[in-house]
C-alpha positions, 0 to 999 in steps of 0.5 A: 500500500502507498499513500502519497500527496498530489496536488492537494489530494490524497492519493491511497494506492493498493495492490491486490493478488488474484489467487485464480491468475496469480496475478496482481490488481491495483486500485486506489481512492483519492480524498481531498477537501474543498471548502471543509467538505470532504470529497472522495474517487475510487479507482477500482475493477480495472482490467490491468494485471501485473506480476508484482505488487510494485508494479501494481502500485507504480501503474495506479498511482500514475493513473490516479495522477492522470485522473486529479490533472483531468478533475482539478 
């Protein structure tokens, strides 16, 4: 599990192993506030796999930055 800032957001990246592949999946949720109201995305049941927990984080963690620059 990573956690990280981005531009003012949150960003909490995880890797999840699937047993029946053997295979990881990744997935995130992004939390930020704005005017004392807190806002949060999921990322999840994306279709992308990868042979290591790192690499799941790595690619998902630059996703969830691609998603923030697209929703400032």
């Amino acid at each position: 599990m990573a956690n990280l800032f981005y531009n003012d957001r949150l960003i909490i990246a995880y890797a999840a192993f699937q047993q029946s592949s053997k295979l990881w999946s990744a997935g995130a949720e992004i939390t930020w506030k704005t005017d004392g109201q807190r806002y949060s995305h999921t990322i999840e049941a994306l279709p992308d796999r990868f042979k290591t927990a790192e690499e799941a984080e790595r690619f998902i963690i630059n996703f969830a930055k691609s998603w923030i620059d697209a929703n400032p």
